[in-house]
LUMVEXMI-559699 format. One record per residue: residue number from 1; x, y, z of N, C-alpha, C in turn. Coordinates in nm, 4 decimals. Example, Ala and Ser with C-alpha at 12.3 -4.5 7.8 and 13.67 -1.06 7.14 Angstrom:
% LUMVEXMI-559699
<site 1, <1.3190, -0.5690, 0.7800>, <1.2300, -0.4500, 0.7800>, <1.3200, -0.3300, 0.7800>>
<site 2, <1.2850, -0.2250, 0.7080>, <1.3670, -0.1060, 0.7140>, <1.2900, 0.0030, 0.7870>>
This chain:
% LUMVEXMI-559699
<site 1, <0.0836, -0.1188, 0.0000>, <0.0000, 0.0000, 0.0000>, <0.0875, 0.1244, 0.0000>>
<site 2, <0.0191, 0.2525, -0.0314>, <0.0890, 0.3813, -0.0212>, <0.1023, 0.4081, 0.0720>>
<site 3, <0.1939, 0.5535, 0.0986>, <0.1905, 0.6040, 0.1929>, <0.0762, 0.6849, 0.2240>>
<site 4, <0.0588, 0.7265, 0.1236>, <-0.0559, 0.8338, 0.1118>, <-0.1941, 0.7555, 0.1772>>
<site 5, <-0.2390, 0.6352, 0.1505>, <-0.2939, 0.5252, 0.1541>, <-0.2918, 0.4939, 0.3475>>
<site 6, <-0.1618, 0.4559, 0.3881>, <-0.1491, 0.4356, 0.4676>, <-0.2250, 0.5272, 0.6313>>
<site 7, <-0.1604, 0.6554, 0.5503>, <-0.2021, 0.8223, 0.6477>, <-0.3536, 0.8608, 0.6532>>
<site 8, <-0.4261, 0.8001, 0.5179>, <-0.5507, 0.8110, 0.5303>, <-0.5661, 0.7109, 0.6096>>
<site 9, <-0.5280, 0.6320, 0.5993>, <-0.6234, 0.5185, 0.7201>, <-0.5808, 0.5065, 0.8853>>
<site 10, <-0.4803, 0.5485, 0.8600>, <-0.4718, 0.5944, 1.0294>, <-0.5187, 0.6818, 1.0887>>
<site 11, <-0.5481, 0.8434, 0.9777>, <-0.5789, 0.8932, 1.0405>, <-0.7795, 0.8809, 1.0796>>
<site 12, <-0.7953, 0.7904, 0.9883>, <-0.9369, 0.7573, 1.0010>, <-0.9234, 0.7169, 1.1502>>
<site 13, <-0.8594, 0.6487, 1.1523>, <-0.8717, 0.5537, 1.3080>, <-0.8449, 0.6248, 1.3863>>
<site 14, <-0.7628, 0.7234, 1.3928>, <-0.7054, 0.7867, 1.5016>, <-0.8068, 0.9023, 1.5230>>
<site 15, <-0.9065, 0.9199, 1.4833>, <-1.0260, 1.0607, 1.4399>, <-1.1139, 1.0088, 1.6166>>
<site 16, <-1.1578, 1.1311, 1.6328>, <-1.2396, 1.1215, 1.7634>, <-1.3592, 1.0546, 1.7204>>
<site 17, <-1.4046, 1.0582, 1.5854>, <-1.4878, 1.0197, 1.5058>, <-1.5061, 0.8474, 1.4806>>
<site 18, <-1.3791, 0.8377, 1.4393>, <-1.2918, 0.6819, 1.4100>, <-1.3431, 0.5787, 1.5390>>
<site 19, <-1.2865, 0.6669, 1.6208>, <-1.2575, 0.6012, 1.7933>, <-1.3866, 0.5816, 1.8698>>
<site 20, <-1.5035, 0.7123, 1.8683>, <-1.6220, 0.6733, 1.9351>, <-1.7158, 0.5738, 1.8580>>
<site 21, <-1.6860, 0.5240, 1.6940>, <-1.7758, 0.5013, 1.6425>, <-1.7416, 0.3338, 1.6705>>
<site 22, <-1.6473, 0.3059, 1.7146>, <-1.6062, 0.1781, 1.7270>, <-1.6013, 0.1812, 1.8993>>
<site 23, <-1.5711, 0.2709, 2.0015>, <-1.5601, 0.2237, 2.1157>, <-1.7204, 0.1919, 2.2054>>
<site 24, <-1.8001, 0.3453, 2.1085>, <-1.9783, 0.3575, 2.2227>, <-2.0607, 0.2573, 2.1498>>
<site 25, <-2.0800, 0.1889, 2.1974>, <-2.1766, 0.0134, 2.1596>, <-2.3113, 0.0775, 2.0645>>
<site 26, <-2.3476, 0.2315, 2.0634>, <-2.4326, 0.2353, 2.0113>, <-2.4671, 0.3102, 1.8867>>
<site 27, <-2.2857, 0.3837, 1.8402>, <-2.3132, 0.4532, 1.7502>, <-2.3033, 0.4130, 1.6314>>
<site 28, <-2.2443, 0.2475, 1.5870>, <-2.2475, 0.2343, 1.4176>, <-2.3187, 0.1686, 1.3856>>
<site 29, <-2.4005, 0.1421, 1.4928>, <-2.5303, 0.0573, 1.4370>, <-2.6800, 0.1790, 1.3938>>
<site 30, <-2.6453, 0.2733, 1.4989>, <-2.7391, 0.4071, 1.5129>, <-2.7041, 0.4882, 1.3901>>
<site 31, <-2.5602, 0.4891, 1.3247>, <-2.5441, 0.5057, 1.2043>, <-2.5912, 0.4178, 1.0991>>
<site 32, <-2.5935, 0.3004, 1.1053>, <-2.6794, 0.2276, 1.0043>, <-2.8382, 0.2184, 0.9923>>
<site 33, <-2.8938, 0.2473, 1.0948>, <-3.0165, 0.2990, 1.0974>, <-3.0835, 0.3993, 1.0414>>
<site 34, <-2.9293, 0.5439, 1.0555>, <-2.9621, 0.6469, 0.9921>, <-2.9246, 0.6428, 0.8310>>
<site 35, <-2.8684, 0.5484, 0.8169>, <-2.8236, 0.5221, 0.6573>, <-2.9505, 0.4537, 0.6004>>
<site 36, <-3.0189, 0.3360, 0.6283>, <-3.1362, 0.2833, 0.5588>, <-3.1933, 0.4046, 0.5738>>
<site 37, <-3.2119, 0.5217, 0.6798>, <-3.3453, 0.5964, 0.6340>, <-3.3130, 0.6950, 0.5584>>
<site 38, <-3.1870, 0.7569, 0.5693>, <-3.1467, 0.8354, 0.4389>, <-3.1342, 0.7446, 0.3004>>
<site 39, <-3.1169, 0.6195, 0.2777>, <-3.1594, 0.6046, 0.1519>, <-3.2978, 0.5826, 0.0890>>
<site 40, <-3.3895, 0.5167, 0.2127>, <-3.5355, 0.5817, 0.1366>, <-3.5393, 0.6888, 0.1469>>
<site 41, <-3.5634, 0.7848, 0.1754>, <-3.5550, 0.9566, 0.1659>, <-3.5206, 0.9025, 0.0040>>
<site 42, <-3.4117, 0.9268, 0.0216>, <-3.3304, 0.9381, -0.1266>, <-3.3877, 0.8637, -0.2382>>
<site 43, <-3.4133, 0.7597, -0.2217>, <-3.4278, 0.6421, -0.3681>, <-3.5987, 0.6307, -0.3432>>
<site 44, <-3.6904, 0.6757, -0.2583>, <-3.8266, 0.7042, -0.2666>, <-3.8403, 0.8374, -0.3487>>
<site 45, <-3.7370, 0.9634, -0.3447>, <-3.7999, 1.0724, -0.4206>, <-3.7108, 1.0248, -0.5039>>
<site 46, <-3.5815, 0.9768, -0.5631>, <-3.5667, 0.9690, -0.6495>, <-3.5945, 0.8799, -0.7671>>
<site 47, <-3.6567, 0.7749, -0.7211>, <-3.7637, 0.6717, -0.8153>, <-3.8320, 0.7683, -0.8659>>
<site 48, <-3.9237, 0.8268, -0.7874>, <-4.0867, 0.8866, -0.8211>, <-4.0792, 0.9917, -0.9330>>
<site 49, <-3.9369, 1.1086, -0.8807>, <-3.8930, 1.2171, -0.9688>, <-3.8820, 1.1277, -1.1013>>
<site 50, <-3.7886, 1.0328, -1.1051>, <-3.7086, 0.9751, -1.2244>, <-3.8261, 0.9265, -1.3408>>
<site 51, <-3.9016, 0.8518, -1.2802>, <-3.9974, 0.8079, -1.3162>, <-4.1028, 0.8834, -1.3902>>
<site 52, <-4.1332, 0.9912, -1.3215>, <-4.2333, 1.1019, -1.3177>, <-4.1856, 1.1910, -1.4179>>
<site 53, <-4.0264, 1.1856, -1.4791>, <-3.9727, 1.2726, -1.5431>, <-3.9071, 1.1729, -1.6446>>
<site 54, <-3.9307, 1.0467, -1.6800>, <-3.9099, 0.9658, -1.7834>, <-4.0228, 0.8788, -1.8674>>
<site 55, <-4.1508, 0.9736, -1.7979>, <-4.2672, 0.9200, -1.9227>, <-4.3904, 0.8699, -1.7945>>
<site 56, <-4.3106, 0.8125, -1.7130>, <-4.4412, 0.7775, -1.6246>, <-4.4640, 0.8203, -1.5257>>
<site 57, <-4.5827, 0.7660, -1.4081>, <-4.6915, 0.8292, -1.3384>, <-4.7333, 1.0005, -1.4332>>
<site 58, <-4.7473, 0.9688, -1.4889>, <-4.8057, 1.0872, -1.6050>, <-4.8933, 1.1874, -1.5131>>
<site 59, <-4.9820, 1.1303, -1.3972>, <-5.1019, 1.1912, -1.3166>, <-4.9960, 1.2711, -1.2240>>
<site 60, <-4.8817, 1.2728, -1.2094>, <-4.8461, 1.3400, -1.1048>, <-4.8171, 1.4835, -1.1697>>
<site 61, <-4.8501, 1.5626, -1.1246>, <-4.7923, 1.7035, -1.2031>, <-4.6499, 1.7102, -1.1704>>
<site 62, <-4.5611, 1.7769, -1.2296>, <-4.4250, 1.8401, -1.2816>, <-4.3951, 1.9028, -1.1808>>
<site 63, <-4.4936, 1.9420, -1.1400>, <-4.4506, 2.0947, -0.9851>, <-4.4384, 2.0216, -0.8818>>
<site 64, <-4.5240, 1.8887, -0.8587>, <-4.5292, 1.8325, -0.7832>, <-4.3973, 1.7111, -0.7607>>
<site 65, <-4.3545, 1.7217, -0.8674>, <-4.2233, 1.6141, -0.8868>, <-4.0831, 1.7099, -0.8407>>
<site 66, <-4.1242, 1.7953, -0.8942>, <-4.0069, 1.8664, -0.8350>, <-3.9887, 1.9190, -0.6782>>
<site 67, <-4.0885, 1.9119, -0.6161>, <-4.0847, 1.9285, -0.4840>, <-4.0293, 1.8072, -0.3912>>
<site 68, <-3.9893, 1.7091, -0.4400>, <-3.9359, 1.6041, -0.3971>, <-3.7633, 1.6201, -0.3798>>
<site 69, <-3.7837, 1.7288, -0.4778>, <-3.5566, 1.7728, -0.4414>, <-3.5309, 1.7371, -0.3173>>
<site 70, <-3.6069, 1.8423, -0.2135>, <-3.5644, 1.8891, -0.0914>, <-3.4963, 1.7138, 0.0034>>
<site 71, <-3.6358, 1.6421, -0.0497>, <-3.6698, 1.4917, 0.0349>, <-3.5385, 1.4286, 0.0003>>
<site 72, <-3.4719, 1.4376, -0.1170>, <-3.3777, 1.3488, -0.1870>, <-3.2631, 1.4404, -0.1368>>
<site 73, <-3.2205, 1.5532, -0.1535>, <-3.1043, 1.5844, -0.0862>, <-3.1079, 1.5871, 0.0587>>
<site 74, <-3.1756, 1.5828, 0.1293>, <-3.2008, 1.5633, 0.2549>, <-3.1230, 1.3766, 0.3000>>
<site 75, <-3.1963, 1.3063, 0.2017>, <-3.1646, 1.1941, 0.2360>, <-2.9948, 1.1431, 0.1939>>
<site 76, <-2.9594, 1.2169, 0.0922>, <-2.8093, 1.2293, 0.0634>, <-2.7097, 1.2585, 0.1555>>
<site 77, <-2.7752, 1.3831, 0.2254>, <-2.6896, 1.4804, 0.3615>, <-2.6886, 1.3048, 0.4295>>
<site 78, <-2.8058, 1.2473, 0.5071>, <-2.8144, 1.1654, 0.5984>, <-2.6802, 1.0652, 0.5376>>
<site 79, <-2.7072, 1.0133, 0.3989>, <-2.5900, 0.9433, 0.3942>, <-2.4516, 0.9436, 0.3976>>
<site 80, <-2.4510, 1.0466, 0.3193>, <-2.3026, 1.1065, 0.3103>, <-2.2090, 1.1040, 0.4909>>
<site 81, <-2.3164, 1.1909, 0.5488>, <-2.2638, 1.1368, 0.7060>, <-2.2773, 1.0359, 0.7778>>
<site 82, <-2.3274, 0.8951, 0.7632>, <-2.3148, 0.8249, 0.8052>, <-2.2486, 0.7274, 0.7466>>
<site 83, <-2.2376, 0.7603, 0.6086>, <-2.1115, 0.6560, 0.5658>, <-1.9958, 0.7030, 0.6054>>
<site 84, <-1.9778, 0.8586, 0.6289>, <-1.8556, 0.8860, 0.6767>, <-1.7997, 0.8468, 0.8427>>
<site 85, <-1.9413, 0.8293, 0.8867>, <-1.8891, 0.7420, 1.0493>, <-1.8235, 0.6045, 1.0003>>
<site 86, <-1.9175, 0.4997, 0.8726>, <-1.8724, 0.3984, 0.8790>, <-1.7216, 0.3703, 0.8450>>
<site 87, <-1.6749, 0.4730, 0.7204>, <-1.5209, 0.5069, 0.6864>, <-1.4447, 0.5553, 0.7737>>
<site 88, <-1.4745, 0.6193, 0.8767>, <-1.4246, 0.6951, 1.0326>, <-1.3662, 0.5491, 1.0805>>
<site 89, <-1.4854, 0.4468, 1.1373>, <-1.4523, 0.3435, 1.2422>, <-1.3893, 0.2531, 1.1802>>
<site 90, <-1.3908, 0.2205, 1.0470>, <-1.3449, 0.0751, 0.9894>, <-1.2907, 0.1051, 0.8521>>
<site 91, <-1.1917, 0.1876, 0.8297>, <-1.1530, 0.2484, 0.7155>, <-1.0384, 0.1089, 0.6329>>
<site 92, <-0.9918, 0.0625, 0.6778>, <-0.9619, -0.0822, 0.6102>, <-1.0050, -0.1621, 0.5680>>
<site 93, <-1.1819, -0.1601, 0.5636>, <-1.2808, -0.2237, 0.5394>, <-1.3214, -0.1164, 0.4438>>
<site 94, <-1.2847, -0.0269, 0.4092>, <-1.3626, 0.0296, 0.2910>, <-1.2639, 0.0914, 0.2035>>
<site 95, <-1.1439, 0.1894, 0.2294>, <-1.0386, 0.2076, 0.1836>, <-0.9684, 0.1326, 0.0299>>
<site 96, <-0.9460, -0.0040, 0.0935>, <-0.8937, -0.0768, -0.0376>, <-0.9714, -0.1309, -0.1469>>
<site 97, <-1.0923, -0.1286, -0.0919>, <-1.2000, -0.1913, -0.1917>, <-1.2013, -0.1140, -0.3060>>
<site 98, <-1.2267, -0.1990, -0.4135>, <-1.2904, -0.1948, -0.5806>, <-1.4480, -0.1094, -0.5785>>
<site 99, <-1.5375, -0.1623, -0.4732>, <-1.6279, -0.1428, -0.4496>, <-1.6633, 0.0130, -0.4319>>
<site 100, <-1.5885, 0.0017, -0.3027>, <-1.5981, 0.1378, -0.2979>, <-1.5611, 0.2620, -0.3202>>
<site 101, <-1.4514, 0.2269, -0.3923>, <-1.3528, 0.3686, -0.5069>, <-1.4940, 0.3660, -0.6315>>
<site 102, <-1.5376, 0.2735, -0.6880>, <-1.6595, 0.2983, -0.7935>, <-1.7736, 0.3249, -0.7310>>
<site 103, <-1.8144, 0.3468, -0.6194>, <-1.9192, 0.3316, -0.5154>, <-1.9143, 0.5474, -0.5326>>
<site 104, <-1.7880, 0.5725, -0.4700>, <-1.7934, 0.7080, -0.4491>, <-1.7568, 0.8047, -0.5858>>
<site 105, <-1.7206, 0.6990, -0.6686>, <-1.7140, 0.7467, -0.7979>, <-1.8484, 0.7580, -0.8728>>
<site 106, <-1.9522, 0.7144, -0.8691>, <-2.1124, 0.6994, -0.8816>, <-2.1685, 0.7902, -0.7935>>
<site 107, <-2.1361, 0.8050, -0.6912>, <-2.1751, 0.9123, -0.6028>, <-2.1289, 1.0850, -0.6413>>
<site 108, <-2.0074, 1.0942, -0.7038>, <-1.9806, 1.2115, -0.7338>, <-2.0576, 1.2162, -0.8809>>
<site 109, <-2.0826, 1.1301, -0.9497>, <-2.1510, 1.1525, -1.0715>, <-2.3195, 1.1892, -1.0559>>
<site 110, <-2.3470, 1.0876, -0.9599>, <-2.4829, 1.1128, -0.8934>, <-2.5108, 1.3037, -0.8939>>
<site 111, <-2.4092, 1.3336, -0.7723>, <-2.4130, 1.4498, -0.7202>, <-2.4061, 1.5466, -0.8662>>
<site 112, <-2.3305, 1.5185, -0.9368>, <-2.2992, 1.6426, -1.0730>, <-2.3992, 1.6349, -1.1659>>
<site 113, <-2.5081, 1.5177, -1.1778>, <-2.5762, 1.5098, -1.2561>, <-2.7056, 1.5966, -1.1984>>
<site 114, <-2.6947, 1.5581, -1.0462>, <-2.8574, 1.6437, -0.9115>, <-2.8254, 1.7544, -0.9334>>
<site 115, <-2.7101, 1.8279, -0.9750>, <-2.6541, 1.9548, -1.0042>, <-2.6933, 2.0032, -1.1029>>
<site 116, <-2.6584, 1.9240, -1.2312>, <-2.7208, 1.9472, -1.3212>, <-2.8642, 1.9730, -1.3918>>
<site 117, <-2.9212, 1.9099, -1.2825>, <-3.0526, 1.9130, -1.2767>, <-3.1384, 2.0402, -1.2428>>
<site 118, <-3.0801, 2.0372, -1.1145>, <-3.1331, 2.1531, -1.0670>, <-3.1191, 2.2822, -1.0756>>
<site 119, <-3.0293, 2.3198, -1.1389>, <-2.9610, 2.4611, -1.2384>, <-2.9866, 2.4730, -1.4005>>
<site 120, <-3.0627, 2.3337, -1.4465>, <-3.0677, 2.3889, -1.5847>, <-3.1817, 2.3286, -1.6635>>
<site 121, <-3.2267, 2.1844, -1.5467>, <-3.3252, 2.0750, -1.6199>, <-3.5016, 2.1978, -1.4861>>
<site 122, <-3.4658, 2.1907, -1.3844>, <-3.5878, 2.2258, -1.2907>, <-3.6146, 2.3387, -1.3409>>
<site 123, <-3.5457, 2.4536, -1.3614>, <-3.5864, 2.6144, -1.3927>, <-3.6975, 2.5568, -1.5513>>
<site 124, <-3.7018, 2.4875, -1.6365>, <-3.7360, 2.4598, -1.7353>, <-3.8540, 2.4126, -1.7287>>
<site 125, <-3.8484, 2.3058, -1.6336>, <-3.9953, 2.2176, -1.6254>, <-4.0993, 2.3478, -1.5294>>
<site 126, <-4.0302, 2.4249, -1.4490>, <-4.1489, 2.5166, -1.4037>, <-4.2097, 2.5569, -1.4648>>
<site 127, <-4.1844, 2.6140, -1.6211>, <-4.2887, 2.6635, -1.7048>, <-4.3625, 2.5893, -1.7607>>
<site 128, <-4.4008, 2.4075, -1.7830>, <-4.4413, 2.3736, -1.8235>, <-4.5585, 2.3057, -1.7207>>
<site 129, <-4.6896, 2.2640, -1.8222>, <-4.7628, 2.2238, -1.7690>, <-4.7638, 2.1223, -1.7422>>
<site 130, <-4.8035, 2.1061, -1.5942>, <-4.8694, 1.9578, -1.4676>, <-4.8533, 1.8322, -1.5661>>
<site 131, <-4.8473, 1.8017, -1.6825>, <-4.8816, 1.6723, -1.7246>, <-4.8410, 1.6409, -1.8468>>
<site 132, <-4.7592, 1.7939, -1.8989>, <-4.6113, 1.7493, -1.9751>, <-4.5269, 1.6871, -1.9988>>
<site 133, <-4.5492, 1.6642, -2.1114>, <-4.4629, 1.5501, -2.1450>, <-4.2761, 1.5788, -2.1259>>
<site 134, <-4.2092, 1.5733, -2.0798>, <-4.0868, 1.5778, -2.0890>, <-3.9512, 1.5654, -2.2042>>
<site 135, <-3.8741, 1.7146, -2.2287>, <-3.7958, 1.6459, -2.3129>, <-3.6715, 1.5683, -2.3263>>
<site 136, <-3.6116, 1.5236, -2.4379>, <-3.4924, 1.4335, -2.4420>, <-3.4017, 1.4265, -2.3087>>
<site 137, <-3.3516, 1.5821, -2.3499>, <-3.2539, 1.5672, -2.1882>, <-3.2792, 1.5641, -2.0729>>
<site 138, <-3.4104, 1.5943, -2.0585>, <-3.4438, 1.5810, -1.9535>, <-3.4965, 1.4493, -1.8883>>
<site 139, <-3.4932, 1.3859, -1.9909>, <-3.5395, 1.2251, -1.9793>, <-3.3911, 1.1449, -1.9486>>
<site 140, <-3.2686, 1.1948, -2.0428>, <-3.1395, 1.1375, -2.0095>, <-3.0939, 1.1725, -1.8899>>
<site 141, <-3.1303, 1.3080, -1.8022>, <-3.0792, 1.3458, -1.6899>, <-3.1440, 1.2441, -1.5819>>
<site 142, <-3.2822, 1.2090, -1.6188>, <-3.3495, 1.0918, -1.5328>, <-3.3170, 0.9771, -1.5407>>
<site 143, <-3.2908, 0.9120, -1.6369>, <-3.2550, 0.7993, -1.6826>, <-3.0872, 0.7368, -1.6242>>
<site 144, <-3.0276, 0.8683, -1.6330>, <-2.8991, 0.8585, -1.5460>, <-2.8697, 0.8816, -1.4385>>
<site 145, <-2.9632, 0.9492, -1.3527>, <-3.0076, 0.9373, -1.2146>, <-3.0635, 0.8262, -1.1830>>
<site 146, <-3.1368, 0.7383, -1.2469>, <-3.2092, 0.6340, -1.2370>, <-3.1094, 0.5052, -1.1951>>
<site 147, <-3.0133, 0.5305, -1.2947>, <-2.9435, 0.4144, -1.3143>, <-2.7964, 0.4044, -1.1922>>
<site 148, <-2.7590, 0.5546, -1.2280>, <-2.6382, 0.6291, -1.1437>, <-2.6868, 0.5827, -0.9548>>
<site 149, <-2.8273, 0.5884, -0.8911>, <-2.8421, 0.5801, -0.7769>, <-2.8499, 0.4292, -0.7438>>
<site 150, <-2.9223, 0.3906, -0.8241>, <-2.9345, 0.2033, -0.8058>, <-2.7963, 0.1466, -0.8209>>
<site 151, <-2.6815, 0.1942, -0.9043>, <-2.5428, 0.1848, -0.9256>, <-2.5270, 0.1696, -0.7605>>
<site 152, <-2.5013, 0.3155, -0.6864>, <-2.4490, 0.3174, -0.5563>, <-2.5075, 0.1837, -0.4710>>
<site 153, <-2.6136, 0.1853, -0.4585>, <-2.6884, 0.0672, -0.3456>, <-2.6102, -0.0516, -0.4230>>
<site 154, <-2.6186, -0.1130, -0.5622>, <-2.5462, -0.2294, -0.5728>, <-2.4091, -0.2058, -0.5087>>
<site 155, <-2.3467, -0.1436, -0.5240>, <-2.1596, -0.1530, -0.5164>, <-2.1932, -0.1189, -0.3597>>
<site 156, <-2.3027, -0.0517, -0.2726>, <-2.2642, -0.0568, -0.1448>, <-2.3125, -0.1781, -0.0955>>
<site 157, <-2.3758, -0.3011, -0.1413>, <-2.3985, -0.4357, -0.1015>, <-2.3129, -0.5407, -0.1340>>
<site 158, <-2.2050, -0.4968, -0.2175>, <-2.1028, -0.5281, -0.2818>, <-1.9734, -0.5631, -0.1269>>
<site 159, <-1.9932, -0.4474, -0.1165>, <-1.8630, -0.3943, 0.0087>, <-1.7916, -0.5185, 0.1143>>
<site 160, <-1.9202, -0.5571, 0.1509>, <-1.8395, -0.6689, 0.2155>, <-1.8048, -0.8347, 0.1584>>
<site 161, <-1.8492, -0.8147, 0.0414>, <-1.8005, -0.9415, -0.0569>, <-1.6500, -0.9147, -0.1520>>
<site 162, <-1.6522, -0.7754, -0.1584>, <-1.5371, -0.7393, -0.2597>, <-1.4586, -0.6131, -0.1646>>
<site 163, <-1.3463, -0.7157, -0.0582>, <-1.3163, -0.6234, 0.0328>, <-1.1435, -0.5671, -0.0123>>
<site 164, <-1.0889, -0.6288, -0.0984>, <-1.0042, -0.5842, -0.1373>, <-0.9593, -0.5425, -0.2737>>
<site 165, <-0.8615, -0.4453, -0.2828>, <-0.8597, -0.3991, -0.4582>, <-0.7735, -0.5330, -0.5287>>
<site 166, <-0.7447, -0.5255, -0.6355>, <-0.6830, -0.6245, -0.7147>, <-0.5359, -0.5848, -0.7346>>
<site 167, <-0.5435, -0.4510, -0.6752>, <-0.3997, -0.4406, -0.7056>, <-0.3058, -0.4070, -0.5555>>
């Protein structure tokens, strides 16, 4: 392993963060609790949006799909910090993995695409009407959110089957 490699993972362990999440009996399980519910948050509005903005539930209005942002980045915040307890307490368990270098690599694409969305695909659909049909890109921005979030949940069920890199 690197050095560079090495310093990250000590200093994971050595983090006040690292240390309570592995010493208090109740916080990485209380973090995994808060992780299943930040990913429904997340993959409940982001089905419905995706869906709602790739041809189907047609009955839901547009205004109404978009009010689901808040629910889905909300549930992102929840994850993002509680995977970072789980990388805090057991960073050798996630560090070398295949899994999870493409795990957070899907996650930053995730994030640039919710970006994308919301600066250039949402300002657009406000002017249109409740039961509009949606266009091209805006169907590819769903379609790759669609695929990009179900990506993360596989490679994070992955994690403890594919615990080391190949190289």
């Amino acid at each position: 392993m690197s050095k560079t490699f090495d310093s990250a993972v000590a200093w994971s362990q050595q983090s006040w963060l690292g240390a309570t999440a592995r010493e208090v009996f109740w916080v990485f399980p209380l973090a995994e609790i808060f992780h299943f519910f930040g990913l429904c948050l997340l993959m409940g509005a982001v089905i419905v949006m995706d869906l709602r903005l790739l041809g189907w539930l047609k009955r839901m209005p547009l205004s109404a799909t978009v009010k689901l942002v808040p629910a889905a980045m909300i549930g992102l915040a929840i994850n993002l910090t509680s995977g970072i307890v789980f990388l805090c307490a057991y960073p050798e368990n996630y560090w070398p993995s295949d899994a999870f270098r493409l795990k957070l690599l899907a996650i930053g694409i995730g994030a640039a695409n919710a970006l994308w969305f919301k600066f250039y695909e949402e300002p657009r659909l406000a002017g249109m009407a409740g039961d509009a049909r949606t266009g091209i890109r805006t169907r590819l921005v769903a379609g790759l959110s669609l695929f990009i979030w179900l990506a993360v949940i596989v490679l994070g069920r992955f994690l403890p089957f594919v615990s080391k890199s190949s190289s």
